[in-house]
OpenMM code with the backbone's topology and positions (N, CA, C; nanometers):
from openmm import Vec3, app, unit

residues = "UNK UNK UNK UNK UNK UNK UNK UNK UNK UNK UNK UNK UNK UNK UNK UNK UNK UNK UNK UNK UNK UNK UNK UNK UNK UNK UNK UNK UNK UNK UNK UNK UNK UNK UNK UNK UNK UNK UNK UNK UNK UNK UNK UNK UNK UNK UNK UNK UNK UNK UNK UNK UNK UNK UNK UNK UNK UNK UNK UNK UNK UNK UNK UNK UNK UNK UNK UNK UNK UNK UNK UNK UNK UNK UNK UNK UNK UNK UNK UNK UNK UNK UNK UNK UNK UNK UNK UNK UNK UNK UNK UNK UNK UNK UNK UNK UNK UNK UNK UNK UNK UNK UNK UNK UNK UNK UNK UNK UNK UNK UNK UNK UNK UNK UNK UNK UNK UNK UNK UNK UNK UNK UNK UNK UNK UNK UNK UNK UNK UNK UNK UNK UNK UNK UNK UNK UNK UNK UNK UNK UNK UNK UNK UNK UNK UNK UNK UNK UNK UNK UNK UNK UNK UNK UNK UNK UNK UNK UNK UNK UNK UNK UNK UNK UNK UNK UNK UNK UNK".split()
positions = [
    Vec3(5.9062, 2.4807, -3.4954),
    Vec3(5.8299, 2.5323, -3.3853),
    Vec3(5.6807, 2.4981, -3.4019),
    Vec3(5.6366, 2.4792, -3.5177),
    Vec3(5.4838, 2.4807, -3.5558),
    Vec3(5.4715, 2.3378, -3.5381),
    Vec3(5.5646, 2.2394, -3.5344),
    Vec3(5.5424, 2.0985, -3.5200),
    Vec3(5.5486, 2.0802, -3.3572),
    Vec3(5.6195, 2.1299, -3.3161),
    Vec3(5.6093, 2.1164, -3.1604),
    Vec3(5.4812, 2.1365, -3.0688),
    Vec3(5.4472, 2.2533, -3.1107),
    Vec3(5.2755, 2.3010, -3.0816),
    Vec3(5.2259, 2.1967, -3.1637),
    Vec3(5.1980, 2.1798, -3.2676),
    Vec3(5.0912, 2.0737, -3.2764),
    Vec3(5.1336, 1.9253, -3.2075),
    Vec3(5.2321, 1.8648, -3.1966),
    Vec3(5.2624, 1.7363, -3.0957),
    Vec3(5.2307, 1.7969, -2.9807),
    Vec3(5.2415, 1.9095, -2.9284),
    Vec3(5.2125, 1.9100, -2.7863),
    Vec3(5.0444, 1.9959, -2.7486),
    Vec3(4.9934, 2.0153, -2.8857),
    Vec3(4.8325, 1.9694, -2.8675),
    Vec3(4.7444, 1.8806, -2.8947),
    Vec3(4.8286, 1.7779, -2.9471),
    Vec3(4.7857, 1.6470, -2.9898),
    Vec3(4.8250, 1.5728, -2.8369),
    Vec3(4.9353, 1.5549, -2.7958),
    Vec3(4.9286, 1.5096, -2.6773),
    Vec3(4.8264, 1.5434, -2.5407),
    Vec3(4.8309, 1.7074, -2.5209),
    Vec3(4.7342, 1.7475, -2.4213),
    Vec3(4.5795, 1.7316, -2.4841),
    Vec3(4.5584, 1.6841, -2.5739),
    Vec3(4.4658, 1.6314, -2.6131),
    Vec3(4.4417, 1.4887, -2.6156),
    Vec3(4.5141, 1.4050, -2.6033),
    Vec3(4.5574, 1.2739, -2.5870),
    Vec3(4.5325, 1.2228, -2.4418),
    Vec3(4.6009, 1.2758, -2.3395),
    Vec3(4.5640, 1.3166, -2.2174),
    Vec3(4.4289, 1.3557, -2.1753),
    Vec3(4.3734, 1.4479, -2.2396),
    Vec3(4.2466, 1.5284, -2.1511),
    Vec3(4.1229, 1.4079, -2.2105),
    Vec3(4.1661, 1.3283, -2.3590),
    Vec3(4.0801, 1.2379, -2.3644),
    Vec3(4.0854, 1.1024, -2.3072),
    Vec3(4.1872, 1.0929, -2.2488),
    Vec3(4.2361, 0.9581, -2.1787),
    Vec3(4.1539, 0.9879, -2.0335),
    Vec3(4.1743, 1.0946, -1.9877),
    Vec3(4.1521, 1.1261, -1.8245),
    Vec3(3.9773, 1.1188, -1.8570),
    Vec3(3.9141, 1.1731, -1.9051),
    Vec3(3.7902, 1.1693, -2.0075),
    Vec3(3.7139, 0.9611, -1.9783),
    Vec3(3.8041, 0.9011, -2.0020),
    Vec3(3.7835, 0.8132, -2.0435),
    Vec3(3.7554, 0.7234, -1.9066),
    Vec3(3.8858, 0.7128, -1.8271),
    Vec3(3.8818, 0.6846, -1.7106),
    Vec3(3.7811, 0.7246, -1.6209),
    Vec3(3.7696, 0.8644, -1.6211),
    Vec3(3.6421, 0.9222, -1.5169),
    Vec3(3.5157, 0.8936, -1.5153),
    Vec3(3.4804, 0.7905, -1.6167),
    Vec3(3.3762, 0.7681, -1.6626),
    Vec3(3.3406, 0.6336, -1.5537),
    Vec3(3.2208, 0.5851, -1.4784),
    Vec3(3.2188, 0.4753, -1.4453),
    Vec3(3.1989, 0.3410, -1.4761),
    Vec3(3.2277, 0.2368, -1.4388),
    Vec3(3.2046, 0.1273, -1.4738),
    Vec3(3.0986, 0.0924, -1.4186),
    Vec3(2.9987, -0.0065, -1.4878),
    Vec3(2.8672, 0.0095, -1.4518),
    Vec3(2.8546, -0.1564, -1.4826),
    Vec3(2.8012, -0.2822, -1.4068),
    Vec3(2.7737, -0.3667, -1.4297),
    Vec3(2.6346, -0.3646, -1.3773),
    Vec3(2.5402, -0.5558, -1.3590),
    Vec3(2.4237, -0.5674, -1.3788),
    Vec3(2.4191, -0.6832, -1.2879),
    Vec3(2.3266, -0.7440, -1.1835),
    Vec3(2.3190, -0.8764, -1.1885),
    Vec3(2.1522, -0.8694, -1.1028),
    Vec3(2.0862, -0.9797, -1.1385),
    Vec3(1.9559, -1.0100, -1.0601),
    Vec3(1.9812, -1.0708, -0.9058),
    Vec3(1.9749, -1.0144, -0.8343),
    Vec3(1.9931, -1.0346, -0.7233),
    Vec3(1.9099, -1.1662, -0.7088),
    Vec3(1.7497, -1.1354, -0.7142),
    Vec3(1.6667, -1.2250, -0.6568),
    Vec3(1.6775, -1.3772, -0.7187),
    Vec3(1.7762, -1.3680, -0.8717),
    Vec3(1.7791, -1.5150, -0.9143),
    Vec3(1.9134, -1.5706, -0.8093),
    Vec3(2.0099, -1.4767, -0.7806),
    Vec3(2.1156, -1.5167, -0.6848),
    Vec3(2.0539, -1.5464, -0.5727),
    Vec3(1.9847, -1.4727, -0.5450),
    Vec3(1.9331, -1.5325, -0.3832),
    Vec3(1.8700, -1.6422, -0.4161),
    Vec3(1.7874, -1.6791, -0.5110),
    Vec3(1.7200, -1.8116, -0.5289),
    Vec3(1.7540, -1.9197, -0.5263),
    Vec3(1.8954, -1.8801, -0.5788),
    Vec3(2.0322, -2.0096, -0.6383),
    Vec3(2.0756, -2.0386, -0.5186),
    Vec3(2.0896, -1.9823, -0.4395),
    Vec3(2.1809, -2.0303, -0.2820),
    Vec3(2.1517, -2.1229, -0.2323),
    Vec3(2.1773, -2.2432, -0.1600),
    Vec3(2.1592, -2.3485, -0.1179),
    Vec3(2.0624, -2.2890, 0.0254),
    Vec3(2.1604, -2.1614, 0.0875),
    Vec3(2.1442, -2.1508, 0.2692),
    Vec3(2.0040, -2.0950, 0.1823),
    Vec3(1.9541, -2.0120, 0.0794),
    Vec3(1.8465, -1.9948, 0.0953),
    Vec3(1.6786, -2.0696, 0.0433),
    Vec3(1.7753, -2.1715, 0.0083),
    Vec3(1.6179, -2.3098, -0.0425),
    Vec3(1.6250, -2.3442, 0.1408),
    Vec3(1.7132, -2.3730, 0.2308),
    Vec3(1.6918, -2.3828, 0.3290),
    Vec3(1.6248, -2.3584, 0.4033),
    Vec3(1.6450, -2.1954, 0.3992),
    Vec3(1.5597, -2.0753, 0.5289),
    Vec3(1.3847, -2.1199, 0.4859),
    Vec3(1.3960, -2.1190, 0.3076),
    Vec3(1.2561, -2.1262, 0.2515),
    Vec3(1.1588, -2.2291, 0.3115),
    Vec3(1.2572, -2.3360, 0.3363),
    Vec3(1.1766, -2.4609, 0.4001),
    Vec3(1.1799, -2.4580, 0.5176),
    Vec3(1.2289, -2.3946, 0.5866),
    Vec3(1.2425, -2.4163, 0.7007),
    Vec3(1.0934, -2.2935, 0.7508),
    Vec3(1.1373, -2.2222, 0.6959),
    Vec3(0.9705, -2.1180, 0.7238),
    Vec3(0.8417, -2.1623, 0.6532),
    Vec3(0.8461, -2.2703, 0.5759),
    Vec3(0.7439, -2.3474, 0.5297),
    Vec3(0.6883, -2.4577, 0.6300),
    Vec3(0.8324, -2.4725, 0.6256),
    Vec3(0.7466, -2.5761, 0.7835),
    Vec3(0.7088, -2.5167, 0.9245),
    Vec3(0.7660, -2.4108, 0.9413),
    Vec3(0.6975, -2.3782, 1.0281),
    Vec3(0.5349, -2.2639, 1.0300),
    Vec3(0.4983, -2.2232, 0.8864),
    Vec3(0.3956, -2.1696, 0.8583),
    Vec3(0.2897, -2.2652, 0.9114),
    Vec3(0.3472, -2.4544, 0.8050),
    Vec3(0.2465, -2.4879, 0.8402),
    Vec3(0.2134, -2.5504, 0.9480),
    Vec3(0.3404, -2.5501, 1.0901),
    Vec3(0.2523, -2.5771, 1.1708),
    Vec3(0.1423, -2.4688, 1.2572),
    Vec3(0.1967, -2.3252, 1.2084),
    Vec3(0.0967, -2.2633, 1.2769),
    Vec3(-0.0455, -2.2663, 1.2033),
    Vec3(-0.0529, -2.2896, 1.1064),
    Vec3(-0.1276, -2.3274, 1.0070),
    Vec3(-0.2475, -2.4511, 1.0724),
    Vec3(-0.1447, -2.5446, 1.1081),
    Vec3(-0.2148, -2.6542, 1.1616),
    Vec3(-0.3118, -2.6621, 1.2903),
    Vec3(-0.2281, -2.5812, 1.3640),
    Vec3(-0.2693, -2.5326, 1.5157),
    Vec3(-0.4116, -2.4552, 1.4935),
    Vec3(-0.3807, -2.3313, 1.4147),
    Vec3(-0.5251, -2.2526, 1.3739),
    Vec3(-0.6746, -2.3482, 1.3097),
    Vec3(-0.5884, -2.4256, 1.2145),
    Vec3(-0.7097, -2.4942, 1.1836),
    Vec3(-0.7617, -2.5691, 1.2798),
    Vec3(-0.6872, -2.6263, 1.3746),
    Vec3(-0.7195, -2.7402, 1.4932),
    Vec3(-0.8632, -2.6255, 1.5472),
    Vec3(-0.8311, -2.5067, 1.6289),
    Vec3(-0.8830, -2.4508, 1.6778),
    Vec3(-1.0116, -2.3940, 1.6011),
    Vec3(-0.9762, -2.3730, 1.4434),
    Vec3(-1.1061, -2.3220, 1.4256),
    Vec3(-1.2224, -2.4135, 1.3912),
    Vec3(-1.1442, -2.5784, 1.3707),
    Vec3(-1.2426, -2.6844, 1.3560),
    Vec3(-1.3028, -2.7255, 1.5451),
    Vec3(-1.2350, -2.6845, 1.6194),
    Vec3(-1.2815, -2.7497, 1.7803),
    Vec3(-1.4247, -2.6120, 1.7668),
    Vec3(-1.3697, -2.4856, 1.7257),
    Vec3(-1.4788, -2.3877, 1.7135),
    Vec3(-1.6068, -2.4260, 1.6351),
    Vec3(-1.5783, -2.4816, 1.5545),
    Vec3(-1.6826, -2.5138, 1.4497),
    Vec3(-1.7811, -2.6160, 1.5145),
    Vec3(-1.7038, -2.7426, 1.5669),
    Vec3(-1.8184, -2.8109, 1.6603),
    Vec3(-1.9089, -2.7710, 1.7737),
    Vec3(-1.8155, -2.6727, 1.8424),
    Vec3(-1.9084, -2.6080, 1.9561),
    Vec3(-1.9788, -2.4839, 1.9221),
    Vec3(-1.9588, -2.4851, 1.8272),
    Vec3(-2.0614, -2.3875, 1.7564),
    Vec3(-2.1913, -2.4762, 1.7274),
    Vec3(-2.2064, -2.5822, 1.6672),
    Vec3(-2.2735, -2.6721, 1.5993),
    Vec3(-2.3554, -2.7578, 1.7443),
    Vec3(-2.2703, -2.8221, 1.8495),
    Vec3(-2.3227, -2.8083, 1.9301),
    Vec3(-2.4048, -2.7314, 2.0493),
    Vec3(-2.3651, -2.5837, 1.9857),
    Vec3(-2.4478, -2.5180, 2.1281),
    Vec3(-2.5816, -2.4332, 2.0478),
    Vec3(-2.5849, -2.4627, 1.9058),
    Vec3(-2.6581, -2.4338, 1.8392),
    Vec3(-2.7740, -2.5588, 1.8291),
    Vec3(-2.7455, -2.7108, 1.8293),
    Vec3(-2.8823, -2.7722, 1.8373),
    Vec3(-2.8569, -2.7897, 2.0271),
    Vec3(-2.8251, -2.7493, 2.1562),
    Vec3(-2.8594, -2.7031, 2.2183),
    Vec3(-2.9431, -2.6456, 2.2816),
    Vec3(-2.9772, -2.5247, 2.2016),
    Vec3(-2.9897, -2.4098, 2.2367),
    Vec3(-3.1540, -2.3907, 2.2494),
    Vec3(-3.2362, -2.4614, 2.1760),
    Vec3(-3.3463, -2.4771, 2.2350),
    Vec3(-3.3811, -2.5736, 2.3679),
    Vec3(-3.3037, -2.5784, 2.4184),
    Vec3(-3.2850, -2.6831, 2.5639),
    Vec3(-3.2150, -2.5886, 2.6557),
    Vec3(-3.1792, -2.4774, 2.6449),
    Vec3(-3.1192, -2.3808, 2.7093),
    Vec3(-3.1872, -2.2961, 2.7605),
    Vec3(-3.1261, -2.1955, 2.8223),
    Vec3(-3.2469, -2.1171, 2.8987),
    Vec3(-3.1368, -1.9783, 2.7910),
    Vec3(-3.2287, -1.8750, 2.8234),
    Vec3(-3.1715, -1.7211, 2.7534),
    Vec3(-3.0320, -1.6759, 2.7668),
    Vec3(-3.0060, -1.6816, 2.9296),
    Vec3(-2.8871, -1.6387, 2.9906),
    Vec3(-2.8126, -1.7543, 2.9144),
    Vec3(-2.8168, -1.8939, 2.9403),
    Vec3(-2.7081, -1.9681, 2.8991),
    Vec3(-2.6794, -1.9378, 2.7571),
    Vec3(-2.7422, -1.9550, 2.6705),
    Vec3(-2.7358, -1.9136, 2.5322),
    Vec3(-2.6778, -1.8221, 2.4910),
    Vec3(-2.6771, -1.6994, 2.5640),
    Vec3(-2.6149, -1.5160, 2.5905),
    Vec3(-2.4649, -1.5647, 2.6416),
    Vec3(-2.4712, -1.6811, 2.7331),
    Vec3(-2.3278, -1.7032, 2.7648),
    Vec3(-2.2327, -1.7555, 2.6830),
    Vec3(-2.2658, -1.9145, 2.6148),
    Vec3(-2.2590, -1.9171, 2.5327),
    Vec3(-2.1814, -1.8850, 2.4067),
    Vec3(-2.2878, -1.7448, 2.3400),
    Vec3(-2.2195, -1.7209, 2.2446),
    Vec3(-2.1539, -1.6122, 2.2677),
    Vec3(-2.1209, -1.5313, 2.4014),
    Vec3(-2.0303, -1.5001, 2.4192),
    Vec3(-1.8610, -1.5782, 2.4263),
    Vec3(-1.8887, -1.7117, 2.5138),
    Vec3(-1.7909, -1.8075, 2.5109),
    Vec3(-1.7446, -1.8279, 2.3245),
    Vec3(-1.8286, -1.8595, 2.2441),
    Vec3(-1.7632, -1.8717, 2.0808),
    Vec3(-1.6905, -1.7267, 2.0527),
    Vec3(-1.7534, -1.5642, 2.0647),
    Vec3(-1.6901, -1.5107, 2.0357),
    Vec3(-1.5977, -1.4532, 2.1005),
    Vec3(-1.5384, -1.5239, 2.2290),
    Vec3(-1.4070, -1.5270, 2.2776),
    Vec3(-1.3171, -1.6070, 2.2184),
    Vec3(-1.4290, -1.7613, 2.1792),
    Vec3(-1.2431, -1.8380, 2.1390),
    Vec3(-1.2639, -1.7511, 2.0002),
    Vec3(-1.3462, -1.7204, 1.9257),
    Vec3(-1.3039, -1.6416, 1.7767),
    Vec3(-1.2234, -1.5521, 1.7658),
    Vec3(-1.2392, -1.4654, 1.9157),
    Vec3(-1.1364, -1.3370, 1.9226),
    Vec3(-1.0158, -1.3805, 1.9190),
    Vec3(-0.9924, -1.5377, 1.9867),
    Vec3(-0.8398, -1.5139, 2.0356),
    Vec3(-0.7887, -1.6439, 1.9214),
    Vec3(-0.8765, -1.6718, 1.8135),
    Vec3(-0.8634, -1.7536, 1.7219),
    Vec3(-0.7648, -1.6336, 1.6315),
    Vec3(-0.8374, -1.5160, 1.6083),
    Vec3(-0.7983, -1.4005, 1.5336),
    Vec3(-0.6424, -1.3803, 1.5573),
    Vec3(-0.6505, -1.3307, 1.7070),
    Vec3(-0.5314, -1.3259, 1.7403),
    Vec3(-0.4021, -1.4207, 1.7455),
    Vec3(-0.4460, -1.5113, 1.7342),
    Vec3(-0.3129, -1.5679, 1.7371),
    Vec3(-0.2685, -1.6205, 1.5598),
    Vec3(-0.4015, -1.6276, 1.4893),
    Vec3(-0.3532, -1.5791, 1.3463),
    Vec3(-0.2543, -1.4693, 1.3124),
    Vec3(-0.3005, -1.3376, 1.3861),
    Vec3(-0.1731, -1.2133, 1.3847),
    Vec3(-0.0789, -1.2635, 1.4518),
    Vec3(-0.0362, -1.3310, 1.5789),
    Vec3(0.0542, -1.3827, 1.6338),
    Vec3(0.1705, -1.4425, 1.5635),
    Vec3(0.0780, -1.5371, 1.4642),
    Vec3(0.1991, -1.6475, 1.3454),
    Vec3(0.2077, -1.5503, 1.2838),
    Vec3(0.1163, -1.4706, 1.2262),
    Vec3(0.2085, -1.3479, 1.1073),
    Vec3(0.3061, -1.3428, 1.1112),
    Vec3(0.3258, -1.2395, 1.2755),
    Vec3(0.4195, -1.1429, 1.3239),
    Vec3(0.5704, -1.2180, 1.3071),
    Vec3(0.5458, -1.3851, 1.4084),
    Vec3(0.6410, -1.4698, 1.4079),
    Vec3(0.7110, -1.5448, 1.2682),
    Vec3(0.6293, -1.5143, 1.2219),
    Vec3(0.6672, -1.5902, 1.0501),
    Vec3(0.7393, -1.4820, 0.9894),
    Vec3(0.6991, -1.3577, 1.0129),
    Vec3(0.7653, -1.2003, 0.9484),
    Vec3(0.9148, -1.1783, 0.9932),
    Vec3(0.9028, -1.2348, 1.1440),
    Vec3(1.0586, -1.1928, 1.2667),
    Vec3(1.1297, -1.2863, 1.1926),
    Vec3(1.0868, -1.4433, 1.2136),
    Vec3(1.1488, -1.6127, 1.1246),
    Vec3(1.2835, -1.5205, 1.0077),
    Vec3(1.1527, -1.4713, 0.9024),
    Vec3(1.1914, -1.4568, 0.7876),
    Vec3(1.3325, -1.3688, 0.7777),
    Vec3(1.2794, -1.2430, 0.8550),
    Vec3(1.4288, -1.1373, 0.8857),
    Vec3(1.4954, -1.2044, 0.9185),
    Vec3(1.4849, -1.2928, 1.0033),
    Vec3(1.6053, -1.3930, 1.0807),
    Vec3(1.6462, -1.4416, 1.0163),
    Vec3(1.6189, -1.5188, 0.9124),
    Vec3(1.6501, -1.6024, 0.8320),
    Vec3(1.7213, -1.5622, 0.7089),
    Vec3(1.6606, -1.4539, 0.6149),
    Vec3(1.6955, -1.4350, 0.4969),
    Vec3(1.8057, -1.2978, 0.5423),
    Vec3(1.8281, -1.2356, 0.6277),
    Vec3(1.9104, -1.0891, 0.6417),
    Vec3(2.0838, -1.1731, 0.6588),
    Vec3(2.1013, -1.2839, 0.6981),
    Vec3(2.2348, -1.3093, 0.6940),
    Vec3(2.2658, -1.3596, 0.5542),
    Vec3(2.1557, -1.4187, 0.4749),
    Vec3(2.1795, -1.4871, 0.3561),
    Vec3(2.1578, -1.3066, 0.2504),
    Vec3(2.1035, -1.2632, 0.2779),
    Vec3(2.0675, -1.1400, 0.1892),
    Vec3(2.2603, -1.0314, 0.2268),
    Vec3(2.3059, -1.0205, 0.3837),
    Vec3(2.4554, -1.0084, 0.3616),
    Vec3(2.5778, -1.0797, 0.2883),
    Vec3(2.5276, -1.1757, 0.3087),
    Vec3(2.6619, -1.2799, 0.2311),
    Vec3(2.6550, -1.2620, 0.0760),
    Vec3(2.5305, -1.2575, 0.0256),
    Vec3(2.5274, -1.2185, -0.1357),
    Vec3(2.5877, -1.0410, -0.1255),
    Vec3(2.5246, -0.9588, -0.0704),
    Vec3(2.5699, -0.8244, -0.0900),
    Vec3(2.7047, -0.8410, -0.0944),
    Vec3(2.7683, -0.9158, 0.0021),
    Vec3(2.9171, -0.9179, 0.0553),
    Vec3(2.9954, -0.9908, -0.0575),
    Vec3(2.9590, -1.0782, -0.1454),
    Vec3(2.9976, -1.1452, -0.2904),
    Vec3(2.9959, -1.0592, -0.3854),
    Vec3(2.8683, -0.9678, -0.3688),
    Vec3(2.8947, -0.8572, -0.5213),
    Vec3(2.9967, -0.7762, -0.5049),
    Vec3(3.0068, -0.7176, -0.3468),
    Vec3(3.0267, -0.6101, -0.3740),
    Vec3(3.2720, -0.6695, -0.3847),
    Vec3(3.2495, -0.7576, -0.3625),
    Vec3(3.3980, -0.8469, -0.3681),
    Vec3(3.4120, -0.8704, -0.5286),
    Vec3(3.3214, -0.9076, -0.6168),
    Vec3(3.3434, -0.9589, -0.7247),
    Vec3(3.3585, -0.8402, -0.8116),
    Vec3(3.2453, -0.7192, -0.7817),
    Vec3(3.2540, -0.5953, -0.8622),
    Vec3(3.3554, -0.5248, -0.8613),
    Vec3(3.4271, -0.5727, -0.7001),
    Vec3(3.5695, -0.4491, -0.6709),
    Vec3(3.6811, -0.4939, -0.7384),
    Vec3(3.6485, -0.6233, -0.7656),
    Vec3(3.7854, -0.7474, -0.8395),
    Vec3(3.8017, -0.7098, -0.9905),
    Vec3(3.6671, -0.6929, -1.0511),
    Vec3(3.6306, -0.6579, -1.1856),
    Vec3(3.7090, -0.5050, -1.2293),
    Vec3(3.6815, -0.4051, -1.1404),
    Vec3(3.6670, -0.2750, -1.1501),
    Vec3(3.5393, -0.2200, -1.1598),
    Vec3(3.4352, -0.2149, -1.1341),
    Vec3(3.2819, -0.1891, -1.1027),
    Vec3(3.2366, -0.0466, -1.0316),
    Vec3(3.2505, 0.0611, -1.0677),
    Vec3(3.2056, 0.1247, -0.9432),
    Vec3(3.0735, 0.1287, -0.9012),
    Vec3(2.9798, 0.0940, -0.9879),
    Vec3(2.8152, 0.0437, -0.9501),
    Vec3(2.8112, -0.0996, -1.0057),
    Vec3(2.7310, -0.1389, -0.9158),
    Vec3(2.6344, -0.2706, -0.9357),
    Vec3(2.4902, -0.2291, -0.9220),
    Vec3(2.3992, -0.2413, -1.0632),
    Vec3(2.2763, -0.2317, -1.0361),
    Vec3(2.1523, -0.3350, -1.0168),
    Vec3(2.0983, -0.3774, -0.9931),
    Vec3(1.9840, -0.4763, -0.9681),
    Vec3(1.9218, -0.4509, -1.1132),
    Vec3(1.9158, -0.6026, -1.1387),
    Vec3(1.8871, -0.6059, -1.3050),
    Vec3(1.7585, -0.7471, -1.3029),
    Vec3(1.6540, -0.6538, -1.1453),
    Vec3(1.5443, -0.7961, -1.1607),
    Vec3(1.4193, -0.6984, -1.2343),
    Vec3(1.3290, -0.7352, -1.3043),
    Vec3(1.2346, -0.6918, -1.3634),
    Vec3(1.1668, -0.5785, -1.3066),
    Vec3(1.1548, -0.4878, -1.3334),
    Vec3(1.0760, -0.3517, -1.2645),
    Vec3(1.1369, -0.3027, -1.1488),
    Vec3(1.2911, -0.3020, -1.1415),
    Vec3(1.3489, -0.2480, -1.0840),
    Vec3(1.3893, -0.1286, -1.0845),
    Vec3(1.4094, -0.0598, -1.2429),
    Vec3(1.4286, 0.0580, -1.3070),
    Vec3(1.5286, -0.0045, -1.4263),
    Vec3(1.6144, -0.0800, -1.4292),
    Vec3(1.7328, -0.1067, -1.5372),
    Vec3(1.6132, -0.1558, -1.6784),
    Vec3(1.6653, -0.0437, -1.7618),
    Vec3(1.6021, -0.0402, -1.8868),
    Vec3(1.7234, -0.1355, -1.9924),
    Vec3(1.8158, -0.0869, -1.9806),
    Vec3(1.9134, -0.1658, -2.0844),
    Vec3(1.9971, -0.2286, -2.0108),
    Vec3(2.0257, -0.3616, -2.0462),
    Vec3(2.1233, -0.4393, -1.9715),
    Vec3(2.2452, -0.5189, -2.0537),
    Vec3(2.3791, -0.4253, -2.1463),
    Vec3(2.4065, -0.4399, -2.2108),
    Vec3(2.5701, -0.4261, -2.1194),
    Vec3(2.5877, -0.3957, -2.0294),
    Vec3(2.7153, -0.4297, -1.9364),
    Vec3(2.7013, -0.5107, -1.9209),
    Vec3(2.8194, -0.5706, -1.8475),
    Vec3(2.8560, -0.6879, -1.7468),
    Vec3(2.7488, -0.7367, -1.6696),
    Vec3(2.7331, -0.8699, -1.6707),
    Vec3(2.6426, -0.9694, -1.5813),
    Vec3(2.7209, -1.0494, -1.4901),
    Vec3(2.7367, -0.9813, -1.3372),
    Vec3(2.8068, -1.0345, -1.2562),
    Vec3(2.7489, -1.1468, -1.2004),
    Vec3(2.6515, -1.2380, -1.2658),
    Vec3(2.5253, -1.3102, -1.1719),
    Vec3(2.6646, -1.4566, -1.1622),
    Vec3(2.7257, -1.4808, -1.2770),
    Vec3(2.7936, -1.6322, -1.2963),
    Vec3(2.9618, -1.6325, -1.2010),
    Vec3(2.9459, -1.4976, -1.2060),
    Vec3(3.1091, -1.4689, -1.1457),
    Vec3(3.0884, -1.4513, -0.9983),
    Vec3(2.9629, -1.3977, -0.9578),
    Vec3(2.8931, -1.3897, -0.8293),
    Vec3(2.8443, -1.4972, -0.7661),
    Vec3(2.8302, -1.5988, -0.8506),
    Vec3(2.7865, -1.7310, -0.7979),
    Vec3(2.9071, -1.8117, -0.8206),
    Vec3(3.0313, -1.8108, -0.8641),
    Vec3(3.1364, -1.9076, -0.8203),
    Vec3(3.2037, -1.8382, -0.7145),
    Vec3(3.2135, -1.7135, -0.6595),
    Vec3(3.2562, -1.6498, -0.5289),
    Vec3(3.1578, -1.7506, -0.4153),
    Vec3(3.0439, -1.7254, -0.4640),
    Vec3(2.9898, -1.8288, -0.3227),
    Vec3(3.0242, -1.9633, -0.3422),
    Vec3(3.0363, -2.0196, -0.4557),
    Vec3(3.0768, -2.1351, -0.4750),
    Vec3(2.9422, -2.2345, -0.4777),
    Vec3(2.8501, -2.1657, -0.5509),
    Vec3(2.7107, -2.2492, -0.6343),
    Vec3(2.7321, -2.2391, -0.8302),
] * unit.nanometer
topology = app.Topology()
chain = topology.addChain("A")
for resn in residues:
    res = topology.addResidue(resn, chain)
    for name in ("N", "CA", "C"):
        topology.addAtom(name, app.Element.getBySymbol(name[0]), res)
């Protein structure tokens, strides 16, 4: 009888440390931002919003060099001018300056929209790879393991190589 109780508290002990064991989560690691880097679609988007920075880039400078001459011209001018014209003038420069300004915020805005456009389908398709590769693994977290993210120790699983043959880079 005394052997039975102890096999059958060695077992419910066997058990309560097994269940113990399981409940515990699985916790892997991967740098997102080197995955996103690695992607082909996203050296793409990169250039593709490079080229179009710099043509707004180009456009602004056009305008602030056409500014710069008629600045230069209405300045040796301007002793050949009368008061009012001069008052007009440099009201006329700090109109095109105003709307020089503005359309600097203009490309911002459009370079900011570009970018969402661009990187939010490539930023799903990676989410949509981890979260496939982690469920394949057994994973119940995936944490972001890029520098000053919060991950202090990174001594789990590195889904970055298994995450990048799902996309197939």
């Amino acid at each position: 009888m005394k052997n039975v109780k102890k096999i059958a508290a060695a077992i419910v002990l066997f058990v309560a440390f097994t269940g113990f064991v399981n409940a515990q989560s699985k916790v892997a690691h991967i740098d997102v931002t080197q995955l996103l880097s690695a992607m082909p679609e996203m050296k793409a988007a990169e250039a593709e919003l490079k080229k179009l920075s710099e043509t707004y880039n180009a456009d602004i400078e056009s305008s602030m060099t056409e500014l710069r001459n008629k600045y230069t011209q209405y300045e040796n001018e301007a002793t050949s001018k009368s008061k009012e014209e001069n008052e007009k003038r440099a009201a006329e420069l700090q109109g095109v300056q105003k709307n020089i300004g503005e359309a600097q915020q203009a490309a911002q805005r459009e370079l900011q929209k570009k970018q969402q456009e661009l990187f939010s389908p490539i930023s799903d398709k990676a989410k949509a790879a981890i979260e496939k590769v982690a469920a394949a693994q057994g994973f119940d977290y995936v944490i972001d393991a890029q520098q000053g993210s919060g991950l202090i120790v990174a001594k789990g699983k590195d889904l970055l190589i298994d995450v990048k043959k799902e996309l197939g880079i």
